[in-house]
N, C-alpha and C positions, 0 to 999 in steps of 0.2 A: 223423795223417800227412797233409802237402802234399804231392799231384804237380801238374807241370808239365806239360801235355799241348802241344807246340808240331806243326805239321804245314806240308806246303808253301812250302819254304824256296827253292827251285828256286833255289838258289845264289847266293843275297843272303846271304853274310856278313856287310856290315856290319850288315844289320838282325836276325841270327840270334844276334849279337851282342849288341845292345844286350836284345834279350829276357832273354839270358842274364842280363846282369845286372840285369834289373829279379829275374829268377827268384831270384836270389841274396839280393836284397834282400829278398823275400817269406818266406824262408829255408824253401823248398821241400825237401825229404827225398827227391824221387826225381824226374827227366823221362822220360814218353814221347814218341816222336815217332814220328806217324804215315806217313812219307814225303813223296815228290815232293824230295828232296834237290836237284839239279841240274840239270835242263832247264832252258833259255831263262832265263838270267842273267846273272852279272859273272864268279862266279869258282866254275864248277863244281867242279874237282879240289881246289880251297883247302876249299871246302863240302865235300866229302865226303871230303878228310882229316882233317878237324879231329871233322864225325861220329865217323869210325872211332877218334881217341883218346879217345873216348869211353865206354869201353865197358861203364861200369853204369850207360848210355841202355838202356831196352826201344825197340826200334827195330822196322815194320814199312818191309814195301813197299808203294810210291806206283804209282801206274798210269806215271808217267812215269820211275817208275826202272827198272820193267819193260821199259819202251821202249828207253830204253840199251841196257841191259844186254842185249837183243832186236835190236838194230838191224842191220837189211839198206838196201842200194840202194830194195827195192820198197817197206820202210813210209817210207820219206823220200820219195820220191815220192806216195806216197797223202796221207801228211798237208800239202805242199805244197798240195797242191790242195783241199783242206777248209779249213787257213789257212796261207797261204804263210810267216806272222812265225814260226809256233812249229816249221814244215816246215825253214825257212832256219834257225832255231836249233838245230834236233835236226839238222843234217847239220855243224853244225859243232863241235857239243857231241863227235859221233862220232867226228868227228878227234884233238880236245885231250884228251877222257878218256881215261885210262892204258887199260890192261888189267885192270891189278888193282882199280881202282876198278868199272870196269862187273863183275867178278867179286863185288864187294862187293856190289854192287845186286843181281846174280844170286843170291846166297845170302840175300838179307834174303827173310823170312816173309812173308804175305800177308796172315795174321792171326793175333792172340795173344789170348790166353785168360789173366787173372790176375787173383786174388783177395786183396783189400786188405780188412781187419778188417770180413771178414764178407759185402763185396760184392762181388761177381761181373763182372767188365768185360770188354769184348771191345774190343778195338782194332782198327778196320777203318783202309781210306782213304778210299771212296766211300761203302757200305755193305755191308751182310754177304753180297749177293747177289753184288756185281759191284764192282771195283775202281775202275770211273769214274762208277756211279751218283751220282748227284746229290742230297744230302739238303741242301736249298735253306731259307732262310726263307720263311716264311707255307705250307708246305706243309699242303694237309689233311689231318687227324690219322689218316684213313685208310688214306694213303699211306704217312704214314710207316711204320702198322700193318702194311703189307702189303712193307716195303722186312723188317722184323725179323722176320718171322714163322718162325716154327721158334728162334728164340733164346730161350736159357733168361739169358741174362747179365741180369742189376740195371743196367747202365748200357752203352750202347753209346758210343764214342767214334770220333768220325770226323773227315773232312777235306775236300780235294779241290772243294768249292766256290769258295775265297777267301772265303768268307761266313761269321760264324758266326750261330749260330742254337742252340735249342734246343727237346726235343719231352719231355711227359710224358704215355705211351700208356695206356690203360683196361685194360694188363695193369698197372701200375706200375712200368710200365721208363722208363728216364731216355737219351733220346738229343742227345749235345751235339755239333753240328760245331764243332770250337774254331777256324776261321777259319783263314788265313794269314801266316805268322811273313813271307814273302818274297817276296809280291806280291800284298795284300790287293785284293781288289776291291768296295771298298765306298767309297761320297761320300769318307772323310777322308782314305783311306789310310793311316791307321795301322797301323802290326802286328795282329798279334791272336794270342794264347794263350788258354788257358786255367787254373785253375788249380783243384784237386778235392783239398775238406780233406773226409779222411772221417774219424768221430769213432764207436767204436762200430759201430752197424751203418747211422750215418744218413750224408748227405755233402751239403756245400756244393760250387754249381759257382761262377764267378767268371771271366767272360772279362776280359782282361788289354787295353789301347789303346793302344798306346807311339808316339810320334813318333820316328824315326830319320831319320839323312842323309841321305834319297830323292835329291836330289843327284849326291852322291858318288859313290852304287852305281849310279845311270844313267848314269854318266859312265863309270866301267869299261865297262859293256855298251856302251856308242857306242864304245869304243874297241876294243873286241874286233873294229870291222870287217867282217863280216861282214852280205851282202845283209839289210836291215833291221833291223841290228841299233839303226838309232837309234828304228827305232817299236816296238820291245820295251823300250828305253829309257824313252818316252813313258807305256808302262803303268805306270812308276813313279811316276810326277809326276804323269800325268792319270788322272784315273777313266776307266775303260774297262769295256765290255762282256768278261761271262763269254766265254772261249773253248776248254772244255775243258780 
């Protein structure tokens, strides 16, 4: 069996898109997605209608769907002032999402527990401790040791960095962040998925590169208007620092 593990899509359809159908081509049997659906993008409400017809996606929740779906006056203001780009996008994000959409964020899971021929997986978005923990590249293998500890699962799956990375701990647990489908933050900026053939009781990981309209989808976000929204733009086109 192929799964697709896509995460952090933060409402880049064209690029959740083109995944898709690189996924199609891979002739994948099942997607997960780990959240972060809509914050600070082009087309939230499109992104997480097209999610919801979705629905034999195993879907968790992203730290930033939490947020939505959470949102008051006082966290728009807090997160202003930590970084004004993603502060100015979540107050406007709060306006244009439906009701029923931020309800959908509200019900998605925090974490899922399921088991494919024989291994054991745990879908997080950060890590199993904390929803915006950070499971980074080149971390030491310690760290990671001490981010999973108490997990009985064979393979942990995460997100939440824009990075992907991989960890194989001295319990022989297998930890992958499969990167960002919708605003990678890495030199190429390419997409990033992942892709997990498990055969038996063994399993292949497989992260995914894809080139999409980077473009296109900052050109919706500059037109959405809204104070900054041409330097959230920018994060599509240029490499830019991690910002949570």
């Amino acid at each position: 069996m192929k799964i697709a593990v896509i995460s952090d899509i933060h409402a880049n359809l064209i690029a959740l898109e083109k995944a898709l159908e690189d996924i199609k081509s891979q002739n994948c049997d099942k997607i997960f997605c780990l959240g972060d659906l809509a914050l600070a993008g082009a087309q939230p409400n499109e992104t997480i209608e097209f999610v919801k017809s979705n629905t034999d996606w195993e879907i968790i929740q992203g730290n930033t769907d939490k947020m939505i779906a959470e949102c008051t006056d006082e966290m728009i203001e807090n997160v202003k002032k930590v970084f004004p780009v993603m502060g100015n996008s979540l107050e406007d994000d709060n306006k244009i999402i439906t009701p029923e959409n931020k309800e959908y964020l509200k019900q998605l899971p925090a974490q899922k527990e399921i088991t494919i021929a024989g291994t054991k997986i745990l879908l997080v978005h950060g890590s199993p401790r904390r929803n915006n923990e950070d499971i980074f590249p080149n971390l030491p293998i310690e760290t990671v040791e001490e981010m999973i500890s108490g997990v009985d699962a064979n393979l942990i799956l995460c997100g939440h960095t824009h990075m992907p990375a991989g960890y194989q701990t001295s319990t022989k647990q297998t930890v992958v962040n499969v990167g960002s489908v919708g605003r990678p933050m890495t030199e190429d900026l390419k997409l990033c998925y992942a892709i997990i053939n498990f055969n038996n009781d063994t399993f292949t990981v497989e992260h995914r590169l894809l080139d999409y309209d980077r473009e296109k989808s900052a050109q919706i976000v500059r037109n959405r208007g809204f104070k900054d929204a041409d330097k959230l733009a920018d994060m599509l086109t240029k490499p830019s620092p991690r910002h949570g």
